[in-house]
C-alpha positions as protocol buffer text, in pm:
chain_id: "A"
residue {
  index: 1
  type: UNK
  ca { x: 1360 y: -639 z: 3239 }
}
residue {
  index: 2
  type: UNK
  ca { x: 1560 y: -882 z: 3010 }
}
residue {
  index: 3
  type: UNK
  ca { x: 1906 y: -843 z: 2915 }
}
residue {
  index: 4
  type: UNK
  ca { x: 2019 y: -837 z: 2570 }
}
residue {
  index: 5
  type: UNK
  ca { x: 2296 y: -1042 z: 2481 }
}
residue {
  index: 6
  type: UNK
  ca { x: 2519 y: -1219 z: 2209 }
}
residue {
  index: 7
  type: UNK
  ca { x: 2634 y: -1531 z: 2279 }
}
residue {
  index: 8
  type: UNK
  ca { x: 2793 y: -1675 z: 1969 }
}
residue {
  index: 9
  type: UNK
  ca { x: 2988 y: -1587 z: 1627 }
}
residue {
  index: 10
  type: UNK
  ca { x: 2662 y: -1687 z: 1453 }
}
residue {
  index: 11
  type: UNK
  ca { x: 2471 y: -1460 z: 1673 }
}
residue {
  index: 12
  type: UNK
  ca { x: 2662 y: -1167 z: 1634 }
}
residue {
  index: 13
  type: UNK
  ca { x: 2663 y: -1196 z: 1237 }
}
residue {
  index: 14
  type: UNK
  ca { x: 2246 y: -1261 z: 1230 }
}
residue {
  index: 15
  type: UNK
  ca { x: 2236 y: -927 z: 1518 }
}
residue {
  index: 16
  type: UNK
  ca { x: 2455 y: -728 z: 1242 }
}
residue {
  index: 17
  type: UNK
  ca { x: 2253 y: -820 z: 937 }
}
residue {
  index: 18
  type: UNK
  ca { x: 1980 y: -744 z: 1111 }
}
residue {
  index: 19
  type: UNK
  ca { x: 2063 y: -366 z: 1171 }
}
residue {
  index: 20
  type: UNK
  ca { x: 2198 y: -297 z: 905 }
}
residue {
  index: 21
  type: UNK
  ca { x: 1910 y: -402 z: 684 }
}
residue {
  index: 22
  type: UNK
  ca { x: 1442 y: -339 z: 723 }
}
residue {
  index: 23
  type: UNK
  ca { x: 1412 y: -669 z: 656 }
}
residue {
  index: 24
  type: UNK
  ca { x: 1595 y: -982 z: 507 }
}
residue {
  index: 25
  type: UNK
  ca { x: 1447 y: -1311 z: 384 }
}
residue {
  index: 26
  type: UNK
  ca { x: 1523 y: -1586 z: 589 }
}
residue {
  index: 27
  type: UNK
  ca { x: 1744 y: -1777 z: 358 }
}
residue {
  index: 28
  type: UNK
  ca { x: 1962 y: -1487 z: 265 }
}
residue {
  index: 29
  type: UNK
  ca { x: 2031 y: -1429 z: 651 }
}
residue {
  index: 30
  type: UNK
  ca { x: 2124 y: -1811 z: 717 }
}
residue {
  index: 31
  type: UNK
  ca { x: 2421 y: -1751 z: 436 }
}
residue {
  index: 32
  type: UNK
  ca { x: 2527 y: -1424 z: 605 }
}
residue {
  index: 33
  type: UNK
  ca { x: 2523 y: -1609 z: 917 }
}
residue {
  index: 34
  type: UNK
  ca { x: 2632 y: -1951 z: 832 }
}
residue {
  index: 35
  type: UNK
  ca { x: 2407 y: -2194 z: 899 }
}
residue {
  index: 36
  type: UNK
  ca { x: 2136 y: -2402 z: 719 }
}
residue {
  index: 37
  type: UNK
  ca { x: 1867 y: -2340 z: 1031 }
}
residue {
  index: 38
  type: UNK
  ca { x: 1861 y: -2009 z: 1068 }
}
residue {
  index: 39
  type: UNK
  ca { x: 1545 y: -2057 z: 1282 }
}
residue {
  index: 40
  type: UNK
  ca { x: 1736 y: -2171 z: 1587 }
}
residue {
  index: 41
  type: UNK
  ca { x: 1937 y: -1882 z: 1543 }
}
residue {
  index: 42
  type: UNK
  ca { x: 1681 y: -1633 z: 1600 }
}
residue {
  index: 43
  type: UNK
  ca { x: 1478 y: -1819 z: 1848 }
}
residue {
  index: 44
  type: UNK
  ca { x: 1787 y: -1830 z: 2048 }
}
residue {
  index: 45
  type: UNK
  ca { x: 1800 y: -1462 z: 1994 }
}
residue {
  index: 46
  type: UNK
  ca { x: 1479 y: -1387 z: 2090 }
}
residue {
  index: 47
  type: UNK
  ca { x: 1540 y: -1624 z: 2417 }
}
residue {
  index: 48
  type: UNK
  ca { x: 1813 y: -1389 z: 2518 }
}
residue {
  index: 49
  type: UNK
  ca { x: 1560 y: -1035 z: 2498 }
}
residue {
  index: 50
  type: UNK
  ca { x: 1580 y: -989 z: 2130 }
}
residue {
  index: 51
  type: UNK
  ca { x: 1231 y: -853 z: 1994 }
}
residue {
  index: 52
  type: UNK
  ca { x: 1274 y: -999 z: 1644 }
}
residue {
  index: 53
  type: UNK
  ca { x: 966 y: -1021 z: 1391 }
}
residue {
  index: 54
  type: UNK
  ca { x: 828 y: -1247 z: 1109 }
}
residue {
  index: 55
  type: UNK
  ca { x: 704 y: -1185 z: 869 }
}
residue {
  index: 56
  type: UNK
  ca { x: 576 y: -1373 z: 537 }
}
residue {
  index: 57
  type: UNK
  ca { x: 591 y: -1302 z: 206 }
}
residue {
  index: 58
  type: UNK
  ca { x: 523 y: -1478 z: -158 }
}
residue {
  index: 59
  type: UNK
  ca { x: 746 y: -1585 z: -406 }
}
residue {
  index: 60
  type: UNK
  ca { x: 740 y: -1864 z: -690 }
}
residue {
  index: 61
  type: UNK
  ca { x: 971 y: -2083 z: -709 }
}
residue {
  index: 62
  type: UNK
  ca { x: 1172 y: -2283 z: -1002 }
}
residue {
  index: 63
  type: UNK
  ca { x: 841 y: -2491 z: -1035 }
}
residue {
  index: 64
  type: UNK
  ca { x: 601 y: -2235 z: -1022 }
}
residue {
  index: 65
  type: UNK
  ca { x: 479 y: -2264 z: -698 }
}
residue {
  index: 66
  type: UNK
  ca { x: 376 y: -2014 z: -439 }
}
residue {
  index: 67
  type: UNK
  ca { x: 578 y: -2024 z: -186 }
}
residue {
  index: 68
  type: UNK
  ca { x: 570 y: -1791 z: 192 }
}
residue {
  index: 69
  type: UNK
  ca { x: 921 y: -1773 z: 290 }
}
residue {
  index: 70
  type: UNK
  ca { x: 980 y: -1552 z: 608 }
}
residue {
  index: 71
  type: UNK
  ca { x: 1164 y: -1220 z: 645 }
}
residue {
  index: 72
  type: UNK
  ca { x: 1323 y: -1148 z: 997 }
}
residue {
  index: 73
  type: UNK
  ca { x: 1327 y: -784 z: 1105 }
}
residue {
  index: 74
  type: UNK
  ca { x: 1519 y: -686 z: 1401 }
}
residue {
  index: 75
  type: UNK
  ca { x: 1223 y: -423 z: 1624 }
}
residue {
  index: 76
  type: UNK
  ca { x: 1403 y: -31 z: 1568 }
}
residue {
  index: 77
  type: UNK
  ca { x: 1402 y: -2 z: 1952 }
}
residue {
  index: 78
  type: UNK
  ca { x: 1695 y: -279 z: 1976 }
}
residue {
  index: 79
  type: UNK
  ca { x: 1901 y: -148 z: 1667 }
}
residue {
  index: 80
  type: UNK
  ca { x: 2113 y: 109 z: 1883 }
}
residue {
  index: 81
  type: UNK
  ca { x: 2172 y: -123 z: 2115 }
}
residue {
  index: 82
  type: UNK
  ca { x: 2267 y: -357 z: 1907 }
}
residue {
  index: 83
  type: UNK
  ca { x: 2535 y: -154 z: 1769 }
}
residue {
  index: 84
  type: UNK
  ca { x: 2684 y: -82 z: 2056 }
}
residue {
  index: 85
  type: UNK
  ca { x: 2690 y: -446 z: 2159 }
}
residue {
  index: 86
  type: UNK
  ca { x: 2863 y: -546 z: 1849 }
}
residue {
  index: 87
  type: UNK
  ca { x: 3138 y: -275 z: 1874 }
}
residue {
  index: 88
  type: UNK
  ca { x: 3246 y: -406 z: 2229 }
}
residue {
  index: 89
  type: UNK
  ca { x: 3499 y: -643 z: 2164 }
}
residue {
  index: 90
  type: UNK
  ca { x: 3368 y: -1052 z: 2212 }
}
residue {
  index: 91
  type: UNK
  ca { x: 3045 y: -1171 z: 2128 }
}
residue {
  index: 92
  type: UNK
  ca { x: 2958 y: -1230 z: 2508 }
}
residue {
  index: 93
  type: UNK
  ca { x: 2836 y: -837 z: 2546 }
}
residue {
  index: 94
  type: UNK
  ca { x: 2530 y: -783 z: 2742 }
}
residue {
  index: 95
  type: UNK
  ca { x: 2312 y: -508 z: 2792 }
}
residue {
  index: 96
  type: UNK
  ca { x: 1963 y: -398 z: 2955 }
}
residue {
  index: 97
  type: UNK
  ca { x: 1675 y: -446 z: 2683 }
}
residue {
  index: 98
  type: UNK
  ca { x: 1453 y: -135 z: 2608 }
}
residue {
  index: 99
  type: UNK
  ca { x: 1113 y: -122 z: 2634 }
}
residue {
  index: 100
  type: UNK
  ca { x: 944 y: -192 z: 2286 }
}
residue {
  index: 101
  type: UNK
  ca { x: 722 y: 102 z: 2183 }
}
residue {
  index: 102
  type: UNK
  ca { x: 453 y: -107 z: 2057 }
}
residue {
  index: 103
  type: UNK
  ca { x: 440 y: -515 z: 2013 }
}
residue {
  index: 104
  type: UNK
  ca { x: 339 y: -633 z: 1691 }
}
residue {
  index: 105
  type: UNK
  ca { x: 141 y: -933 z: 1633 }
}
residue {
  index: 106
  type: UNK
  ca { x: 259 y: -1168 z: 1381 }
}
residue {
  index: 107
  type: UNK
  ca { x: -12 y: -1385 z: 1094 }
}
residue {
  index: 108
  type: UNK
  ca { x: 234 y: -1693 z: 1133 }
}
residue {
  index: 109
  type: UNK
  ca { x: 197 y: -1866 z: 1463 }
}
residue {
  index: 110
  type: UNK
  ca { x: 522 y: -2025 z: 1405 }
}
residue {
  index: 111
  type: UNK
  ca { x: 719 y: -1685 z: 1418 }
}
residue {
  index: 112
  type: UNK
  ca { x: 761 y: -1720 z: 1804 }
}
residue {
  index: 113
  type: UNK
  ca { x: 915 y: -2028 z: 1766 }
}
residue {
  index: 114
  type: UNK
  ca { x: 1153 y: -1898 z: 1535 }
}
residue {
  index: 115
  type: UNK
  ca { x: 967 y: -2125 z: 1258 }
}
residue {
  index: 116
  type: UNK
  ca { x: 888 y: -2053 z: 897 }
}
């Protein structure tokens, strides 16, 4: 079994988004977090245990072009244990990963990678 952990400011702020939200598109979590690749973020998340998903979604943009942006969603079987991970003091916390009550298979096979 894997264990969970935070190992960086930026982690800690995309781990808190992430619970306290279903789902968030992919550029609104790289501003909460701070970052322009917000991809790295999560793939280093999922790296350390994190069961993250992806999933797509259209929108048009200025041009009026579809577009399929991605919106993470953090699995509900890591969201209490990510809270109590981000009230221990540091982002260093650790803790034993639960066991996912289903795995979910995503359209985009970039979602592992922590792609778009």
């Amino acid at each position: 079994m894997k264990n969970l952990s935070i190992g960086s400011p930026r982690q800690r702020r995309a781990i808190k988004a992430l619970c306290q939200t279903e789902a968030i598109p992919s550029y609104d979590l790289a501003k909460i977090v701070g970052t322009t690749n917000i991809a790295e973020i999560i793939l280093e998340l999922r790296r350390r245990g994190w069961v993250i998903k992806t999933t797509l979604f259209e929108i048009v943009d200025q041009d009026g072009h579809i577009c399929r942006p991605g919106k993470y969603s953090l699995d509900e079987s890591y969201k209490n244990e990510a809270k109590r991970l981000l009230t221990k003091n540091g982002a260093g916390a650790a803790a034993t990963a639960p066991i996912p009550r289903t795995v979910r298979h995503h359209n985009s096979n970039h979602s592992q990678r922590g792609e778009l």
